[in-house]
Backbone as CSV, one residue per row, in Angstrom:
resi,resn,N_x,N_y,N_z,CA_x,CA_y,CA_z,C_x,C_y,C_z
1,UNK,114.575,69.846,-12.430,113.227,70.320,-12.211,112.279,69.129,-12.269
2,UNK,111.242,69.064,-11.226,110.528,67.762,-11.448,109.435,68.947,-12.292
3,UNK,108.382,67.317,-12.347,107.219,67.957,-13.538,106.122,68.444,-13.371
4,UNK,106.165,68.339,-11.870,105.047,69.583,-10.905,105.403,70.282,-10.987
5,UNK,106.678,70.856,-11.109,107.336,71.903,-11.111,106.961,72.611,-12.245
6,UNK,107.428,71.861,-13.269,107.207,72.465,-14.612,105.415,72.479,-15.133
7,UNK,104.916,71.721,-14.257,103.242,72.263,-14.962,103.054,73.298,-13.989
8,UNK,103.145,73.765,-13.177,103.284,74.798,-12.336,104.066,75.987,-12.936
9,UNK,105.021,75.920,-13.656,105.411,77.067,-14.541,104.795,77.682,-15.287
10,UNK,104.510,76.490,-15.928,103.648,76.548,-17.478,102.148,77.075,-17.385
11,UNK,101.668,76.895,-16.003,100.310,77.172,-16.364,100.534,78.903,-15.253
12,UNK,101.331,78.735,-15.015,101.549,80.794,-14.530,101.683,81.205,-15.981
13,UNK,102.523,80.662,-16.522,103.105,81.829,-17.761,101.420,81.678,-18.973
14,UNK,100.666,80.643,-18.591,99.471,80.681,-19.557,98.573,81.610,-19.154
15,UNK,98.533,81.930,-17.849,97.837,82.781,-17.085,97.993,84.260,-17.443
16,UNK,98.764,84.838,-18.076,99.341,85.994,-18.383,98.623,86.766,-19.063
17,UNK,98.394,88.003,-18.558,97.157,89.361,-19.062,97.761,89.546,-20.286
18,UNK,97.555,88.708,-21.375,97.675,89.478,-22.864,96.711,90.402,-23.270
19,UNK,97.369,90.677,-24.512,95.941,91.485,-24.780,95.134,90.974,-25.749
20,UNK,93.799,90.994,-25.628,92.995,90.179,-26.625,93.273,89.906,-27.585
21,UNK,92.944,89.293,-28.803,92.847,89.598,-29.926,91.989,90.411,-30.772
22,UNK,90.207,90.369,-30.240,90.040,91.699,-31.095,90.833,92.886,-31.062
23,UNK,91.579,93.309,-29.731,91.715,94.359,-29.569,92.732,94.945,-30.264
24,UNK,93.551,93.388,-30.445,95.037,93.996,-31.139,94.848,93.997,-32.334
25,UNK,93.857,93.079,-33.153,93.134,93.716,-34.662,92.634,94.987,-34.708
26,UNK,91.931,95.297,-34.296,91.197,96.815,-34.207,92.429,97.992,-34.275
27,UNK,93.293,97.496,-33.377,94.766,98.722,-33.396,95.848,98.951,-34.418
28,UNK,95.755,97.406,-35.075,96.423,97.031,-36.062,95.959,98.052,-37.332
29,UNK,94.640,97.439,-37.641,93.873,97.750,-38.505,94.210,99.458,-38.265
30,UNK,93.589,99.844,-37.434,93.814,101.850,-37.473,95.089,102.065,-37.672
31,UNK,95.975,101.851,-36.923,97.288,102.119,-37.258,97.796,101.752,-38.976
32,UNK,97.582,100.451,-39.535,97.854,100.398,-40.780,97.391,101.589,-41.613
33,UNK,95.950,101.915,-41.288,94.834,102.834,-41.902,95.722,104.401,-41.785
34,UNK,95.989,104.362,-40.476,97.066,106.074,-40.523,98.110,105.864,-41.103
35,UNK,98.708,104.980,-41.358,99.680,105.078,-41.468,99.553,104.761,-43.609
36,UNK,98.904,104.289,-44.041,98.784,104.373,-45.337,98.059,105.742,-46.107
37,UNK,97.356,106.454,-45.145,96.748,107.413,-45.401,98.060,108.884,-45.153
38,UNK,98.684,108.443,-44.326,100.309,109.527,-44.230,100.905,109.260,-45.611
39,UNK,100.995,108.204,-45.806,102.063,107.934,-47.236,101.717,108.023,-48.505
40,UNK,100.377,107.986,-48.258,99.712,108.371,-49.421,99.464,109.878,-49.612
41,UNK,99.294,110.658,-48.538,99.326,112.186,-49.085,100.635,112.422,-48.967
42,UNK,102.235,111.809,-48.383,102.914,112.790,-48.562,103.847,112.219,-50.086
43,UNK,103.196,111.186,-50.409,103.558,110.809,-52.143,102.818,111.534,-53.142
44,UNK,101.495,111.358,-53.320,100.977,112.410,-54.035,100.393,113.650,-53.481
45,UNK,100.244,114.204,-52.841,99.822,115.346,-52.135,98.808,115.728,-52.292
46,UNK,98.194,117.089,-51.668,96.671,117.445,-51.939,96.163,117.450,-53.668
47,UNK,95.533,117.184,-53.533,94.942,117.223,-55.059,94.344,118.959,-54.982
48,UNK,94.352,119.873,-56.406,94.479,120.968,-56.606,92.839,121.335,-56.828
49,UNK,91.913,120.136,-57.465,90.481,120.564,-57.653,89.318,119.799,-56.765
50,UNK,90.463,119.219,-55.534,89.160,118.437,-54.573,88.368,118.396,-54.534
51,UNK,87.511,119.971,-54.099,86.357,121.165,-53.856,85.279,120.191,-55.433
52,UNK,85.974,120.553,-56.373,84.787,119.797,-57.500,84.962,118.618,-58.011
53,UNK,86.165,117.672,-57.408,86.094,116.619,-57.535,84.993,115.417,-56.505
54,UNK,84.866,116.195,-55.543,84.110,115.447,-54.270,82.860,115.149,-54.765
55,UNK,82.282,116.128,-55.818,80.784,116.040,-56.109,80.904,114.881,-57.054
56,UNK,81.249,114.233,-57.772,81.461,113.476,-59.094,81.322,111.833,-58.269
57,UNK,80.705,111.247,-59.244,80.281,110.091,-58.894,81.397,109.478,-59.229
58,UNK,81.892,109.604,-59.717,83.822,108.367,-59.930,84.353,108.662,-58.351
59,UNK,84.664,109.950,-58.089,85.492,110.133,-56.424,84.806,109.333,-55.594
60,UNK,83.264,109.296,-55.308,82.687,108.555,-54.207,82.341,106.827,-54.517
61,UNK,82.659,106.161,-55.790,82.811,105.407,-56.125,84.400,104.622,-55.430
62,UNK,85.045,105.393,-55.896,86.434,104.800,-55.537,86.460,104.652,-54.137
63,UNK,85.939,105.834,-53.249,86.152,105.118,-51.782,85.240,103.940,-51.233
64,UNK,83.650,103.970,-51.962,82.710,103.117,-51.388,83.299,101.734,-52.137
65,UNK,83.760,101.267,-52.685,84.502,100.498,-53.658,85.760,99.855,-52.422
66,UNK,86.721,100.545,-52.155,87.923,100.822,-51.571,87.372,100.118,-49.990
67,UNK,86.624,100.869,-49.524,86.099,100.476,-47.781,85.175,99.287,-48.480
68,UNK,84.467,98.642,-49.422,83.922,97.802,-49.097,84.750,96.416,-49.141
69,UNK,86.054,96.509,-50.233,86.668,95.676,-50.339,87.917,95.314,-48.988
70,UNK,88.189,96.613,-48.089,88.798,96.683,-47.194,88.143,95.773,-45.942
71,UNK,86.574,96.109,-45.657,85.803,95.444,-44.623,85.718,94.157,-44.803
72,UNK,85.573,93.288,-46.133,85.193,92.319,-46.156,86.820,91.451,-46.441
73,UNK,87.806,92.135,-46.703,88.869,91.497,-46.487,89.583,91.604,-44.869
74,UNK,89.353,92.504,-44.270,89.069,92.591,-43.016,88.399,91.234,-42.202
75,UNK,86.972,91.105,-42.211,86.516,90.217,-42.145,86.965,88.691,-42.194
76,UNK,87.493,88.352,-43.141,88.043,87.051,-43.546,89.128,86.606,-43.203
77,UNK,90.207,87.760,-42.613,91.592,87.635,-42.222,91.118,87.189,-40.935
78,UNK,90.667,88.105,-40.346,90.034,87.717,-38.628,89.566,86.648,-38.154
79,UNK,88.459,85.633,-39.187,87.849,84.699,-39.022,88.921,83.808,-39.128
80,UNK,89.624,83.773,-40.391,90.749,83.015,-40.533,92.479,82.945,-39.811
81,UNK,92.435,83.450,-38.744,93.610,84.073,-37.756,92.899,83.353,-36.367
82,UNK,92.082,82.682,-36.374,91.138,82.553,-35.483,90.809,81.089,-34.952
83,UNK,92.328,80.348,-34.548,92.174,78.617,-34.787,90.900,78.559,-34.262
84,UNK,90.506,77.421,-34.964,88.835,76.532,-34.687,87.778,76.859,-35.152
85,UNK,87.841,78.808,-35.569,86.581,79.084,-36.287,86.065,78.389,-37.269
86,UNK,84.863,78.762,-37.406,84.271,78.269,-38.863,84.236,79.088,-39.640
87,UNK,84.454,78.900,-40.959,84.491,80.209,-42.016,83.446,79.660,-42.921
């Protein structure tokens, strides 16, 4: 193979419709999200006093707690997955 040849390969196969990267974070991310949210109810299951647990400031603590530490670790993986960014 000469080496026209081969930069001529190389730059077809660079050319190639991947799929972004936000996009495949975003899918990642939901899919992890269903898929931890399946394993988590079919390990512990419905909880029996939901209905008056929902009102209580500990239940809405734990999720605003939970999603904020999720977004901003979110955040940092992305930036950092991301040759050249600046973090």
């Amino acid at each position: 193979m000469r080496t026209d040849d081969l930069i001529k390969a190389l730059d077809a196969d660079a050319r190639s419709t991947a799929m972004p990267l936000g996009s495949a974070w975003w899918i990642g991310a939901g899919a992890a999200t269903l898929i931890a949210a399946v394993m988590f109810w079919l390990a512990v299951g419905p909880r029996t006093d939901i209905a008056t647990a929902m009102y209580t400031t500990r239940f809405v603590a734990k999720f605003v707690f939970t999603m904020a530490l999720a977004a901003s670790a979110f955040a940092l993986i992305r930036a950092l997955s991301t040759p050249g960014a600046a973090t």
